[in-house]
C-alpha positions in Angstrom: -12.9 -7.4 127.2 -13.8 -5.5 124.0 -10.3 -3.2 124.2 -7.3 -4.6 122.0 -4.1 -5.5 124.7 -3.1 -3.1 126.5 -6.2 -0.5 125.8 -9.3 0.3 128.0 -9.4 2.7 130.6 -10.7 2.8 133.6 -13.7 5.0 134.1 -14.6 6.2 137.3 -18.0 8.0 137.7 -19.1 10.6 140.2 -21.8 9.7 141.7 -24.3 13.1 142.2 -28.1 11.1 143.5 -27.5 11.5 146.6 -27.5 15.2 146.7 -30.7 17.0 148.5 -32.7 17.1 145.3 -31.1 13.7 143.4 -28.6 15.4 140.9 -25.7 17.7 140.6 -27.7 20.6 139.8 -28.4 20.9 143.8 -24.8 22.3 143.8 -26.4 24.5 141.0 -29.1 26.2 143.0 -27.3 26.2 146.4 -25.4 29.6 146.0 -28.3 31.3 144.3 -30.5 30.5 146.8 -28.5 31.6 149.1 -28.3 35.0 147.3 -32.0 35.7 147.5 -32.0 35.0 151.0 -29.3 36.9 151.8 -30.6 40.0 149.9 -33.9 39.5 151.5 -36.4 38.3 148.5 -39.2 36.0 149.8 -39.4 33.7 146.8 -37.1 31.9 143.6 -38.3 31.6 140.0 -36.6 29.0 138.4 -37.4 28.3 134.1 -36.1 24.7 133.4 -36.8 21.2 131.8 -36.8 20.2 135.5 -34.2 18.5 137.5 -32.9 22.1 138.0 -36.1 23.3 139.6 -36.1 20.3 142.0 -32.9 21.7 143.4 -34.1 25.1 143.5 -37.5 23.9 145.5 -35.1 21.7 147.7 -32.9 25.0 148.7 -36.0 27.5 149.3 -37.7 24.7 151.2 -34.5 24.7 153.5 -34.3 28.3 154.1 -37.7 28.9 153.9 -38.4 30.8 150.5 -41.0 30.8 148.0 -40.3 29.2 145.0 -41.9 29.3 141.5 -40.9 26.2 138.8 -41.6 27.6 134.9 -41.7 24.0 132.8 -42.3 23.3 129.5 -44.4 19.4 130.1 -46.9 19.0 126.9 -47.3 19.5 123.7 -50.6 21.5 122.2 -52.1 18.1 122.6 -51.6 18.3 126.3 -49.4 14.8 126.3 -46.3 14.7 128.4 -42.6 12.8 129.1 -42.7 10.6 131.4 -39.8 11.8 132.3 -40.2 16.0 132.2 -43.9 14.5 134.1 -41.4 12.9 136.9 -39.3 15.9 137.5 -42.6 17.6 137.7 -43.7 15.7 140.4 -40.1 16.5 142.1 -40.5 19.9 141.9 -44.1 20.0 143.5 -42.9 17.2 146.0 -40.3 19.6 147.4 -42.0 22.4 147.7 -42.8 24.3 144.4 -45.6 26.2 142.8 -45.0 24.6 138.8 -46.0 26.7 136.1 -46.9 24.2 133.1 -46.3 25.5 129.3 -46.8 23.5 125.8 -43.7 23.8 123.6 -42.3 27.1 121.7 -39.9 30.2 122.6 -41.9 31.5 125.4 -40.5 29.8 128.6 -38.4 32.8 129.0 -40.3 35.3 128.2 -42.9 33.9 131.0 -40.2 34.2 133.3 -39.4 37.2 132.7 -43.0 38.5 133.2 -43.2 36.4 136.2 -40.3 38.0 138.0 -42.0 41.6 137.2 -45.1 40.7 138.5 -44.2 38.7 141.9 -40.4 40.6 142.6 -39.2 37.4 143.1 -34.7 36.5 142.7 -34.3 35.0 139.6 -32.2 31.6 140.0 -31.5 31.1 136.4 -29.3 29.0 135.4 -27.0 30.6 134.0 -26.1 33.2 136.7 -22.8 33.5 137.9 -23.8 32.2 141.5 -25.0 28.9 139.5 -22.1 27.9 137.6 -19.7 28.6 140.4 -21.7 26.1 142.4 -21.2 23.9 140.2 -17.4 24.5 140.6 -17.0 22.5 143.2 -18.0 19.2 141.1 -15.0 19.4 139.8 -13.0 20.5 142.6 -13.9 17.5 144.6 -13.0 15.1 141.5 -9.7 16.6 141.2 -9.7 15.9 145.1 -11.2 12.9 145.5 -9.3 11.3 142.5 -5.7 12.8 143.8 -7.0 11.5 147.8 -8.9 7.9 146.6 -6.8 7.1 143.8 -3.4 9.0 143.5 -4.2 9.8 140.2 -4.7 13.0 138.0 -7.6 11.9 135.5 -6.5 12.1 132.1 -10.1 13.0 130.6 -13.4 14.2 132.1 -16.5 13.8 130.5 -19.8 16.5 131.2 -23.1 15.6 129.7 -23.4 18.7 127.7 -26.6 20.8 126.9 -26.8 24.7 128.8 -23.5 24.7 129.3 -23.1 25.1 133.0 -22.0 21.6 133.7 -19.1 21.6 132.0 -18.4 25.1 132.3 -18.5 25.0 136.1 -16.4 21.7 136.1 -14.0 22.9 134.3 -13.5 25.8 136.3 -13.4 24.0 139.6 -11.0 21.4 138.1 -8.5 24.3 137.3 -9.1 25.7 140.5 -7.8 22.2 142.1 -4.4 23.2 139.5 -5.6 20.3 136.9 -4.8 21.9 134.0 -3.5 19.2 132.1 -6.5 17.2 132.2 -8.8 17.2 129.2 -12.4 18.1 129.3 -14.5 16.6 126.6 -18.2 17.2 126.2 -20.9 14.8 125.3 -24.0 15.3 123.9 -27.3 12.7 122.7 -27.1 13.6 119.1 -31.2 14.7 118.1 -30.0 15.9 114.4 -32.6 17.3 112.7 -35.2 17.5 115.2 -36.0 21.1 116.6 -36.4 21.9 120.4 -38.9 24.4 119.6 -41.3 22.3 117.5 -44.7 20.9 118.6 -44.3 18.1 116.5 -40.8 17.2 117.5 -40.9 17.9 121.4 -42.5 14.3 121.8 -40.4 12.6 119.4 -37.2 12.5 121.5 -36.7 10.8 124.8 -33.9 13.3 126.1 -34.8 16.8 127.3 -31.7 17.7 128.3 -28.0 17.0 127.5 -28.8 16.9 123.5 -27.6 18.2 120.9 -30.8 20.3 120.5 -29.4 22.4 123.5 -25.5 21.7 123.3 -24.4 22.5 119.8 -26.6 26.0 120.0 -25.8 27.2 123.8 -22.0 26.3 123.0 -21.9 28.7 119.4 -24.5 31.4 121.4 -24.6 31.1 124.7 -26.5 34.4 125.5 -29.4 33.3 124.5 -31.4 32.7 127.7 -32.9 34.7 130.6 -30.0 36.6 131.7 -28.2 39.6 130.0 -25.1 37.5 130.2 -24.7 33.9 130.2 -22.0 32.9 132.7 -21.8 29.3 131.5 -19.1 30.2 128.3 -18.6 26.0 127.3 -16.5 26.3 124.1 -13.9 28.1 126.2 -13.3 24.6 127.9 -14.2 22.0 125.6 -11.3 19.6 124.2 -13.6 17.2 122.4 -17.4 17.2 121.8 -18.3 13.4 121.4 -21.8 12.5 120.2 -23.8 9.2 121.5 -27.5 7.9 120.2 -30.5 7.6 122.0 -30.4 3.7 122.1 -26.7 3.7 123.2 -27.6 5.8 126.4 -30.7 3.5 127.2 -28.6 0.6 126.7 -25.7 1.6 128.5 -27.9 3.1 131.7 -29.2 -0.8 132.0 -25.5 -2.0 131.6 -24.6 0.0 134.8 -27.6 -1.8 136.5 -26.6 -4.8 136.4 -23.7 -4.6 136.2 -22.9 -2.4 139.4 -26.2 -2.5 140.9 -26.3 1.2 140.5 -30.0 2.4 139.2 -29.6 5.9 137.7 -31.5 8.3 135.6 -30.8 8.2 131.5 -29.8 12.0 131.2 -26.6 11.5 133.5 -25.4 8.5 131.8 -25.0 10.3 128.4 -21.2 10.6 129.3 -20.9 6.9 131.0 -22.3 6.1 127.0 -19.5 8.5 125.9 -17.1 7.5 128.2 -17.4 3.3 127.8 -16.4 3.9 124.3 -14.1 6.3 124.4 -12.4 3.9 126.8 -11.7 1.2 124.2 -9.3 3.9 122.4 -7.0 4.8 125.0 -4.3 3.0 127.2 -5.2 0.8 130.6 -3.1 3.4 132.6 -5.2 6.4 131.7 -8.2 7.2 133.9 -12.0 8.7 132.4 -14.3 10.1 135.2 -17.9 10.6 134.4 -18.0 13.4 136.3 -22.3 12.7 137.5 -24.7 10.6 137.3 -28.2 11.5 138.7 -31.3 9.9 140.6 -33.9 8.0 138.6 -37.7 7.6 139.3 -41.3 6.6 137.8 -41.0 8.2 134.8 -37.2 8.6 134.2 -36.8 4.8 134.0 -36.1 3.4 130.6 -38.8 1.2 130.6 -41.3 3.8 130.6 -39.7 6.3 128.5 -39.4 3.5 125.3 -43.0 2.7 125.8 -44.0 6.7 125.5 -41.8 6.4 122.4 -43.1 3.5 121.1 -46.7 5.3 121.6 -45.4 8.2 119.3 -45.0 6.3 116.6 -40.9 5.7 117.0 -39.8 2.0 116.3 -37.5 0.5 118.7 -35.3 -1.8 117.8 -32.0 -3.9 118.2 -29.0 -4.0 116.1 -26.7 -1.1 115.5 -26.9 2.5 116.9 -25.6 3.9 113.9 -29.0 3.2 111.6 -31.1 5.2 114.3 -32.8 8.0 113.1 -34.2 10.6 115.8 -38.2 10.9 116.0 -38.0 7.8 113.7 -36.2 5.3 115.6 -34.0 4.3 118.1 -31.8 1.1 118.3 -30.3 -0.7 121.4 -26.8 -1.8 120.4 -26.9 -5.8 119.7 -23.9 -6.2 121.5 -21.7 -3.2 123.3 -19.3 -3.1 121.0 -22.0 -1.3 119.0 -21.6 1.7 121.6 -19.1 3.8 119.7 -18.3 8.0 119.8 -18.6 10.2 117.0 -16.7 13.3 117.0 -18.5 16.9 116.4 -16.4 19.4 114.5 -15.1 21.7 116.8 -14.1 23.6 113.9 -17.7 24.1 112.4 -18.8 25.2 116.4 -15.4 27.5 116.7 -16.5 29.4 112.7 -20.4 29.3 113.7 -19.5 31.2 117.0 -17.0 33.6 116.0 -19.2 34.8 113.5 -21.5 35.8 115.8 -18.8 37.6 118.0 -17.1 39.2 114.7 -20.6 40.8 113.9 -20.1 42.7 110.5 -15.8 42.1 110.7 -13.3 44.2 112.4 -10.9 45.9 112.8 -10.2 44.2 116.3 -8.3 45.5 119.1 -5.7 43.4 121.0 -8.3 42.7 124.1 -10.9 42.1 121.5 -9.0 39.0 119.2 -8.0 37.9 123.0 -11.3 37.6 124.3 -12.6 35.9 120.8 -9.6 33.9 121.4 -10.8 32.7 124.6 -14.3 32.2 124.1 -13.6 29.5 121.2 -10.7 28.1 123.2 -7.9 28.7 120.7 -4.2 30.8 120.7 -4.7 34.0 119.3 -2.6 32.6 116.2 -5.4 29.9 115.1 -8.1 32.4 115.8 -6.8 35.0 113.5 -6.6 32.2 110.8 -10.4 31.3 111.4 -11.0 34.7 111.2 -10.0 35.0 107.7 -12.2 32.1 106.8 -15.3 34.2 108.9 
């Protein structure tokens, strides 16, 4: 109804809260879990925002490991997310010992220290046993879609933040021999807030598949608790599309009632992406959202726009593109008002192959092919960026 003739695409969404622990990221922890019992470890240490450790605690509960949650929940005045005070509750629920921390750079580190002191299997994730677990995601799309719908999709859309969603989805969409299909990322754009601050961490209503993660983890990826970060996202991204905070919140309602379908905020980032992505191309072209997670207490909407309102951000109705994040946010008036903004791919493709250029070559052949690869770009283009570098 909002498309001009003969535009609008349909969007089909993959459903992931049904899964052991309520999201996709069960697929995540499965294999890795797996490892350490295999190899004979008694206990998992997970570091995450959450949803991720749920799945971890779900897979040691079923084989009978330890497992150890590390979660950032408060600020230095103690005061929680509903929703990172939800996935807590998960984690525990299923198992877990949770570790709480305030804010700053030290989730890591504590890890790091923990996995020293107990000898415990670190499920990161970012381990190769993690994203391939997450391959088949998109193996079953490319199935399910070729099986339910004798279709190939034309686009899939990952909530973007680590890296591993998309990275793995990708992967298990090639695997299934759909190489034509386009994988576009999409990300709650936080601009200007940092992940890292004490004064910020309760100003946003997303802790994951933000900006504040996605732009970062895409340029650097080995930045986390493993020597080598298997989730490599630039090398698959087509398009990174933005959405606001309000769009999301709006949008997660929308599929309510609409299709009776209750799910948490975080996983409908893309279905945000996706609905207005939809109004640009034709009514023969197909979008999957390729997961959508559980919802609970403290994931709800309701409960996460009252926390905000409590932090001093104004909520308001009327267009998406006046919200400010840790200021405001803004329900669209109308859906129309949900629209896609594009993030320069070339600004992420300069920032990261500075870092792999270091201080400039000269670079071997397998060298400008792997740089080549890891920015998702023939090894003509990347030589020219390279000059700009």
């Amino acid at each position: 109804q909002l498309a001009q003739p003969g535009m609008g695409a349909r969007i089909l969404v993959k459903d992931e809260a049904a899964t052991p622990s309520g999201s996709f990221k069960a697929r995540r922890a499965a294999l890795s879990v797996w490892d350490a019992k295999r190899k004979g470890y008694k206990g998992v240490i997970a570091a995450t925002s959450g949803n991720y450790g749920a799945a971890v605690a779900s897979m040691a509960a079923r084989l009978g490991l330890r497992c150890i949650v590390i979660q950032e929940c408060f600020d230095s005045d103690i005061k929680g997310q509903p929703e990172i005070l939800e996935k807590q509750r998960k984690c525990e629920a299923l198992g877990a010992e949770v570790v709480q921390l305030t804010v700053g750079p030290e989730l890591f580190y504590h890890a790091l220290c923990l996995l020293e002191e107990t000898g415990f299997y670190n499920a990161s994730l970012y381990s190769p046993s993690a994203i391939a677990g997450v391959e088949t995601l998109g193996y079953e799309i490319a199935h399910q879609c070729r099986d339910q719908y004798d279709l190939v999709p034309d686009v899939v859309i990952a909530t973007h933040a680590g890296g591993g969603n998309l990275s793995g989805t990708a992967r298990g969409l090639i695997k299934a021999g759909l190489t034509d299909t386009k994988v576009y990322a999409a990300s709650v754009d936080l601009s200007g807030l940092s992940m890292a601050s004490d004064h910020d961490f309760n100003r946003k209503s997303f802790t994951t598949g933000h900006t504040g993660f996605g732009i970062p983890f895409a340029s650097l990826p080995d930045r986390s608790d493993v020597p080598r970060n298997a989730a490599r996202a630039l090398r698959y991204i087509d398009r990174y599309l933005l959405v606001k905070q309000g769009e999301v919140f709006y949008t997660t309602e929308m599929l309510a009632a609409l299709e009776g379908i209750e799910r948490g905020p975080a996983g409908n980032t893309s279905l945000a992406a996706a609905f207005a992505l939809s109004r640009e191309l034709p009514q023969d072209q197909t979008i999957v959202v390729q997961e959508t997670e559980y919802t609970g207490a403290g994931k709800h909407p309701m409960p996460q726009l009252t926390f905000a309102r409590q932090n001093g951000i104004k909520i308001l109705v009327g267009d998406p593109e006046e919200e400010v994040p840790g200021k405001s946010i803004v329900l669209p008036a109308h859906p129309s008002m949900i629209r896609v903004r594009d993030y320069d791919m070339k600004r992420l493709r300069l920032s990261a192959l500075r870092r792999l250029a270091g201080e400039g070559g000269p670079f071997s052949p397998e060298e400008l092919a792997y740089m080549a690869d890891e920015i998702n770009l023939d090894l003509e283009a990347t030589r020219a960026l390279l000059q700009e570098v």
